[in-house]
C-alpha positions in Angstrom: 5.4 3.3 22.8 4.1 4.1 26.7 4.3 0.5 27.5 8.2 -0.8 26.3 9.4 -4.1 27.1 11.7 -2.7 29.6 13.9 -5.9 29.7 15.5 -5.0 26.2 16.4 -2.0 27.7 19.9 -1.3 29.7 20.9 1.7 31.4 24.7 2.2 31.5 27.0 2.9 34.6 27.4 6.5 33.3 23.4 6.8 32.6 23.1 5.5 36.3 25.0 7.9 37.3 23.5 10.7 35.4 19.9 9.9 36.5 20.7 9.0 40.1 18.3 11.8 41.4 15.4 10.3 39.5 16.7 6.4 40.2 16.2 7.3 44.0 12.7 8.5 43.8 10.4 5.5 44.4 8.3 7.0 41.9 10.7 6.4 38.8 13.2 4.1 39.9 15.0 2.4 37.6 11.7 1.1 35.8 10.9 5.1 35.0 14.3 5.8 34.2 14.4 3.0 31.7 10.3 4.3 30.1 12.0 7.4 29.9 15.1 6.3 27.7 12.4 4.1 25.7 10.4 6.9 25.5 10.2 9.4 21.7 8.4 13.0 22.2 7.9 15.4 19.2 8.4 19.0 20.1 6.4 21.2 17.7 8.6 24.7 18.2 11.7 25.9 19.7 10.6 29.3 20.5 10.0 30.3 24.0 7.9 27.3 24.9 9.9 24.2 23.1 13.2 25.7 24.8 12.8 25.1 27.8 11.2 22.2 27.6 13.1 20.6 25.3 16.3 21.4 27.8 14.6 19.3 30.4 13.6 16.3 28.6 17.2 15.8 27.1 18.5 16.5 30.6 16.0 13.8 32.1 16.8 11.2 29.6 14.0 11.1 26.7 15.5 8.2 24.5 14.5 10.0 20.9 13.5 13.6 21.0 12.2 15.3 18.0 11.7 18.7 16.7 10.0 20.9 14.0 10.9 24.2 13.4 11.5 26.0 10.1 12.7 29.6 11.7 16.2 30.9 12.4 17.4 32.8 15.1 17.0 35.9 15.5 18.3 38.3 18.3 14.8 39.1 19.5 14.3 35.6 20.4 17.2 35.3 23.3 15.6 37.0 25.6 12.8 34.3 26.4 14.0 31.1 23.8 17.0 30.3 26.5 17.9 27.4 24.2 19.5 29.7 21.5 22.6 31.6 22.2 24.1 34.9 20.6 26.4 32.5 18.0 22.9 31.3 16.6 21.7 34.4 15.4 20.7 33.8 12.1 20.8 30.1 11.9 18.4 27.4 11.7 16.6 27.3 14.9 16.6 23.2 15.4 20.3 23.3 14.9 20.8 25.2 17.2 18.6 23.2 19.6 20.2 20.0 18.6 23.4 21.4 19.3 22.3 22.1 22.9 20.6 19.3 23.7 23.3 17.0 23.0 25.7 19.1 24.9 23.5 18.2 28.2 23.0 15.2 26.8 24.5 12.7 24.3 22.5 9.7 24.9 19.4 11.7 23.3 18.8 10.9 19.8 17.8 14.0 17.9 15.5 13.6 14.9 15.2 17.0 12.7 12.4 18.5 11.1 13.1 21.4 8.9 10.1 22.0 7.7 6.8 24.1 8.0 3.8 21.2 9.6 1.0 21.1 7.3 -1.7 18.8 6.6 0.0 17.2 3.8 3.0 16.1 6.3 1.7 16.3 10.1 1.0 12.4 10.3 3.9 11.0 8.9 5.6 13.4 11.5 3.7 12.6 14.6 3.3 9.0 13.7 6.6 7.5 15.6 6.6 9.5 18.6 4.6 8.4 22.0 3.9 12.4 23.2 3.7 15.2 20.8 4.5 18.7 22.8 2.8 21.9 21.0 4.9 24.9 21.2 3.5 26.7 18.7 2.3 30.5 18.6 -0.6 30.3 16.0 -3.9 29.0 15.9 -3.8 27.4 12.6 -0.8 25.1 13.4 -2.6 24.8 17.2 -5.5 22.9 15.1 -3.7 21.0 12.8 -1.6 19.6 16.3 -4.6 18.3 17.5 -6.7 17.0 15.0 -3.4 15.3 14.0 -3.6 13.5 17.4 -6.8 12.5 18.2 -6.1 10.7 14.6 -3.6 9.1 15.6 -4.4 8.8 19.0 -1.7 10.3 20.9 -1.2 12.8 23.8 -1.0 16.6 23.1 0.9 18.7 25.7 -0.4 22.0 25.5 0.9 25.3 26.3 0.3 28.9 25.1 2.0 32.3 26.6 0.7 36.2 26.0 2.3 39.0 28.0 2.4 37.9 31.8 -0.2 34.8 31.2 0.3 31.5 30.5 -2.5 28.1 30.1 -0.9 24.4 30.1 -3.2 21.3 30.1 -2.8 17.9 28.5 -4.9 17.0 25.5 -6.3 13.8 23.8 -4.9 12.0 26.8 -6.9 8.3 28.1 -10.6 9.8 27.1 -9.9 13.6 28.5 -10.4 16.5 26.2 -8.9 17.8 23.0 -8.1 21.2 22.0 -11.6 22.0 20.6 -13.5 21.2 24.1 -11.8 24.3 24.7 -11.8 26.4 21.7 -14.8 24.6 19.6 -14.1 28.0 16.8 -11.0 30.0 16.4 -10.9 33.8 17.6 -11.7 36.3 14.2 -7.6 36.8 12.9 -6.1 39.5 14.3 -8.5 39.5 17.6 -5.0 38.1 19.5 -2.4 39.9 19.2 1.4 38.0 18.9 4.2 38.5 21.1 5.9 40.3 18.6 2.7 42.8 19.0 1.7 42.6 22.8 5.1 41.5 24.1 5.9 38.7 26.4 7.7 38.4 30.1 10.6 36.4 29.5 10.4 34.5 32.3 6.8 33.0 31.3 7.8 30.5 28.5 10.4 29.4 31.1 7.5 28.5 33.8 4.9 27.2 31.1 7.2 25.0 29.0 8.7 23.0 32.3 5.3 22.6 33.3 4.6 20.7 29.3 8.0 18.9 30.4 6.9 18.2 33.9 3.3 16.8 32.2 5.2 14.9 28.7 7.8 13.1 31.7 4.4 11.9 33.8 2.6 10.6 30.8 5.8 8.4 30.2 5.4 7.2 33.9 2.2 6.6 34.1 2.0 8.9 36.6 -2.2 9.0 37.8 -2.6 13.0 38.3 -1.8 14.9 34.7 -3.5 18.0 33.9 -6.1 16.1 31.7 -9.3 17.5 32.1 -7.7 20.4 34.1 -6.4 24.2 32.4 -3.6 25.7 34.3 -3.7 29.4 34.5 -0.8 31.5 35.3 -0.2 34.8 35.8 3.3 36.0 36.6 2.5 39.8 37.2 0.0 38.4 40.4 2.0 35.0 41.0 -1.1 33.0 40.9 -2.2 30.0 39.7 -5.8 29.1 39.2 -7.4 25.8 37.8 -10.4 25.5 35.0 -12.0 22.2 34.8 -12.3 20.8 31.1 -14.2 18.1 29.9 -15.0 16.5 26.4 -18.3 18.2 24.3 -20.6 15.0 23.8 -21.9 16.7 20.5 -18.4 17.9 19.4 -17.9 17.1 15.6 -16.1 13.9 14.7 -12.4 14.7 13.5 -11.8 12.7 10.3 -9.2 14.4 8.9 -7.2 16.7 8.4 -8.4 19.5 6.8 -7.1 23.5 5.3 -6.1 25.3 8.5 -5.7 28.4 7.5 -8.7 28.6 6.1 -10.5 27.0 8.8 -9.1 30.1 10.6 -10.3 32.7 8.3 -6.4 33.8 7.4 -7.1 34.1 3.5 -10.0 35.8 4.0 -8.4 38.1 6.2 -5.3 38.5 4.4 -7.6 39.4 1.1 -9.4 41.9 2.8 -6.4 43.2 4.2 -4.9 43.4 0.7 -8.3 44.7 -0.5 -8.3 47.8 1.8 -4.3 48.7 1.2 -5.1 48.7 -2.3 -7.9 51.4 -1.7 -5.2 53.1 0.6 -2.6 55.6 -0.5 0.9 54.5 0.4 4.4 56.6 1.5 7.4 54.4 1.3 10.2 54.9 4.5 11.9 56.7 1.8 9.5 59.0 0.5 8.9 59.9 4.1 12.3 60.5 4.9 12.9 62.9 1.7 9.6 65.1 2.9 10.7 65.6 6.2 14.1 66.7 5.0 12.3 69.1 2.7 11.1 70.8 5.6 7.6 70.4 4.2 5.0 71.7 6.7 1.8 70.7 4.9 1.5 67.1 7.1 1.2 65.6 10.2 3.1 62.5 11.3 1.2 60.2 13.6 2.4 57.2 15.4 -0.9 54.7 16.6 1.9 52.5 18.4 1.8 52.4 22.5 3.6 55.0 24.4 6.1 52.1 25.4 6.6 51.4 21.7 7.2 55.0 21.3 9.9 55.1 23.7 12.1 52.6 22.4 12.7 54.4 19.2 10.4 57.4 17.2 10.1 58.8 14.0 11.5 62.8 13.8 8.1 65.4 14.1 5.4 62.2 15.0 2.9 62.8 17.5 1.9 59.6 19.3 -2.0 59.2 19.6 -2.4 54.9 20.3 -4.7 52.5 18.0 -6.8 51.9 21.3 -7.3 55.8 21.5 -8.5 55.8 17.6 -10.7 52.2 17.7 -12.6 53.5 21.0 -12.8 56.8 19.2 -11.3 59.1 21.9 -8.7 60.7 19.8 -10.6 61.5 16.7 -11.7 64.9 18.0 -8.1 65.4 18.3 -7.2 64.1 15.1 -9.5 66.2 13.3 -7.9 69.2 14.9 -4.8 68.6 14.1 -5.7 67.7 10.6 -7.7 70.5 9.7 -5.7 71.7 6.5 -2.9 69.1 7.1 -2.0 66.0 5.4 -2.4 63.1 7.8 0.4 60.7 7.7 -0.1 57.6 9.7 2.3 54.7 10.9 3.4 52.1 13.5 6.0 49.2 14.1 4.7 47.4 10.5 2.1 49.4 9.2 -0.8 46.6 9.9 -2.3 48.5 13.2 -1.4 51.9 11.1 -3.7 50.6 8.2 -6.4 49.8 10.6 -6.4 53.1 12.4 -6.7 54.8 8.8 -9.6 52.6 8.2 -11.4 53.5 11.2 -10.5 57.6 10.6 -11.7 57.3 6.9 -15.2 56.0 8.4 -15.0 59.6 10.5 -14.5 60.8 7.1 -10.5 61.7 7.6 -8.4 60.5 4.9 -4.6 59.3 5.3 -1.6 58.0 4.5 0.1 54.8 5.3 3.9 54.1 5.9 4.4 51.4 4.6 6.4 48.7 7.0 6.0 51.4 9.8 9.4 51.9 12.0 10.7 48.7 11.3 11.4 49.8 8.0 12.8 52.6 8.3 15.2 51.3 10.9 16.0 49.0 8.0 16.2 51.7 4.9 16.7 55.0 6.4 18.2 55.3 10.2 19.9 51.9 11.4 20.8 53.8 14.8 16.8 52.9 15.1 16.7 49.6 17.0 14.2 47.1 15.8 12.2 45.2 18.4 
């Protein structure tokens, strides 16, 4: 509740203490340092976004902090999700966070949420806290956050990261906008690529998730100048900051409830069509592959459609490394067809997804291919562990 009855609540001598540097600023006192400890925020993620922010909330004194998260921790994550360390890997990610957060602080409640947020369970899960944070990477989940707040009328703090860019804004806060003044439709799946794909600055969650903090701490203060209405833009490869006014779409459909994300995204019909053209598409296991290059076989040729900087981290033996962007603008096809002509084509990448679209678009040019399937990732797994994964 934004409003408490702040005289049933008591800080001790040690919280005094501990929040001295916010007591002393007339614009907390000991009136915002008490909202704060009154105060319950749900953190949705504690990837590179929920960790930082969820370190400064605990360390500012947010009474009841929850979080849902279903992942574990995995060693790609350290280098940006700074709430996880290297004794995590491979545990549940909110465990982890709970740990930390009651090492900086142990007057924080933590409440858990091991679970994936659907439609069937996002209210219950909102319903108790005052802010709800959304540090989620997906558009699906991005949807359901919001829809699940304007229904139950409470304050999304947004934030989303890609490569050196980051957005932050508050949503569904006193008559602003909500998520879909912004993005009325969801981008076509697989238009945006995920950090995992395009990569991400590590510093960049850092810089966007204190921001949410910084916005989820005002809300509880009433503070008069949130980002309501207002999109941050940050780019850390420029160091600027610019500023996108938003305001609510007076024809904008009513939100009634909740409804099939993932569909409302277009991910089954995108994953069926995605399962529709592999089945057209002939397949070489990491295995397979390995065997014909160690039967010195000269009847193929080995492409890699990742980027060059892909490419440098770790390589298949014999592949020649011609980009997707290359293929899709349709630069390299002369070049492809040259070094086809008589040749098998062998195609993969870190997964085999962008390999299976580059085939696509060279069977339209009328050159035919093979797909590795689960690209470099799984032969790092299955035939050459020396291969890092990334």
């Amino acid at each position: 509740m934004l409003n408490p009855n702040l005289a049933a609540i008591e800080l001790s001598k040690e919280e005094v203490q501990r929040y001295s540097r916010h007591i002393i600023l007339p614009e907390v006192g000991l009136e915002g340092q008490k909202k704060l400890k009154a105060a319950s925020v749900l953190c949705i993620g504690t990837g590179g976004l929920g960790s930082p922010l969820l370190l400064y909330l605990a360390a500012a004194g947010i009474g009841r902090i929850g979080i849902v998260d279903f992942d574990i921790v995995d060693s790609s994550n350290l280098q940006r999700q700074i709430i996880h360390g290297t004794s995590w890997v491979g545990k549940p990610k909110i465990v982890s966070a709970k740990d930390r957060i009651l090492e900086i602080n142990p007057y924080c409640q933590v409440d858990l949420y091991e679970t994936r947020i659907s439609s069937e369970n996002a209210l219950d899960i909102l319903a108790p806290y005052d802010v709800v944070i959304d540090g989620t990477d997906n558009f699906p989940t991005r949807y359901l956050t919001n829809d699940a707040c304007v229904l139950l009328d409470k304050p999304n703090v947004y934030g989303s990261i890609f490569r050196f860019e980051g957005q932050a804004t508050v949503f569904n806060y006193q008559g602003g906008p909500n998520y879909r003044d912004l993005y009325p439709e969801p981008p076509p799946p697989g238009m945006v690529p995920s950090c995992a794909e395009g990569g991400v600055l590590g510093v960049l969650p850092g810089v966007i998730g204190t921001i949410q903090a910084t916005e989820a701490i005002k809300i509880i203060l009433g503070a008069p100048d949130t980002l309501s209405g207002r999109l941050l833009l940050y780019n850390a490869w420029e160091m600027k900051f610019r500023e996108l006014k938003l305001r609510p779409n007076p024809i904008r459909p009513v939100i009634e409830k909740l409804i099939d994300y993932e569909q409302f995204c277009g991910i089954p019909q995108a994953k069926a069509q995605e399962a529709a053209e592999q089945q057209k598409m002939t397949e070489i296991t990491v295995v397979e592959l390995k065997e014909l290059l160690d039967s010195n076989a000269n009847d193929y040729i080995l492409i890699d459609v990742r980027n060059p900087n892909e490419y440098q981290i770790a390589n298949i033996p014999n592949s020649v490394l011609i980009p997707l962007p290359d293929i899709e603008n349709g630069a390299a096809i002369p070049k492809i067809k040259e070094l086809v002509n008589g040749y098998r084509l062998i195609a993969h990448c870190k997964m085999g997804g962008r390999s299976a679209k580059a085939l696509a678009i060279l069977k339209e040019a009328g050159i035919e291919g093979i797909n590795v399937k689960g690209g470099i990732s799984a032969w790092s797994r299955e035939v050459d562990s020396s291969v890092p994964e990334y």
